[in-house]
N, C-alpha and C positions, 0 to 999 in steps of 0.2 A: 373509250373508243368503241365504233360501230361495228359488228360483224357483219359480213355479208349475209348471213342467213336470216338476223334481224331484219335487215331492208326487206328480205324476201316477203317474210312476213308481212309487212305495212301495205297500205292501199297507196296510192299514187297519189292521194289528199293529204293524206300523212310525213309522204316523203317531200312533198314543198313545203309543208308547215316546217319540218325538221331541218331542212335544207334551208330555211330561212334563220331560224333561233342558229344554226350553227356558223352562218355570214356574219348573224350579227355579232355572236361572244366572239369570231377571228377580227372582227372591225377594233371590239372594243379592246382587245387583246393587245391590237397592233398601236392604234391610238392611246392606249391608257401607259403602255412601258415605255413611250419615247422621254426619255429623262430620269425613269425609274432603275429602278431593281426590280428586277424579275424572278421568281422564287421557281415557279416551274418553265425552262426556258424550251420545254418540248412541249408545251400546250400550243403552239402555232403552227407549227410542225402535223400534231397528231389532228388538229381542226383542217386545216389542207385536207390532208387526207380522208377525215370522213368525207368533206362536200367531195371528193373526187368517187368516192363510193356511191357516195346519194345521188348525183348525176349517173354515174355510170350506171347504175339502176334504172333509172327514168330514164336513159337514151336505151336501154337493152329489151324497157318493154314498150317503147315505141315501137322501136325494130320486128321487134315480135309479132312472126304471123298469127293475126286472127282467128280464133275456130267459131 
């Protein structure tokens, strides 16, 4: 799981890369257990919520006045 303070840290190049690798293991998360057994049934759960952190980052410093 991401900490907000980690995001902080990153560059806005980093948080798309991140935000991408993180679509993709929820894609394959969701696609790979329809039929299975799922061992960790909060890994889908806890990927939501990083990409809701990694956007909310990237929308916060759009937002963000310029100096």
């Amino acid at each position: 799981m991401i900490t907000m303070k980690e995001l902080t840290e990153k560059n806005e190049a980093e948080l798309v890369s991140l935000l991408g690798e993180k679509r993709e293991e929820l894609r394959k998360i969701s696609f790979g257990t329809a039929g299975s057994t799922m061992r960790n049934v909060h890994a889908g759960k806890n990927l939501r919520r990083d990409i809701a952190r990694i956007l909310t980052e990237i929308t916060n410093r759009s937002h963000a006045p310029r100096a």
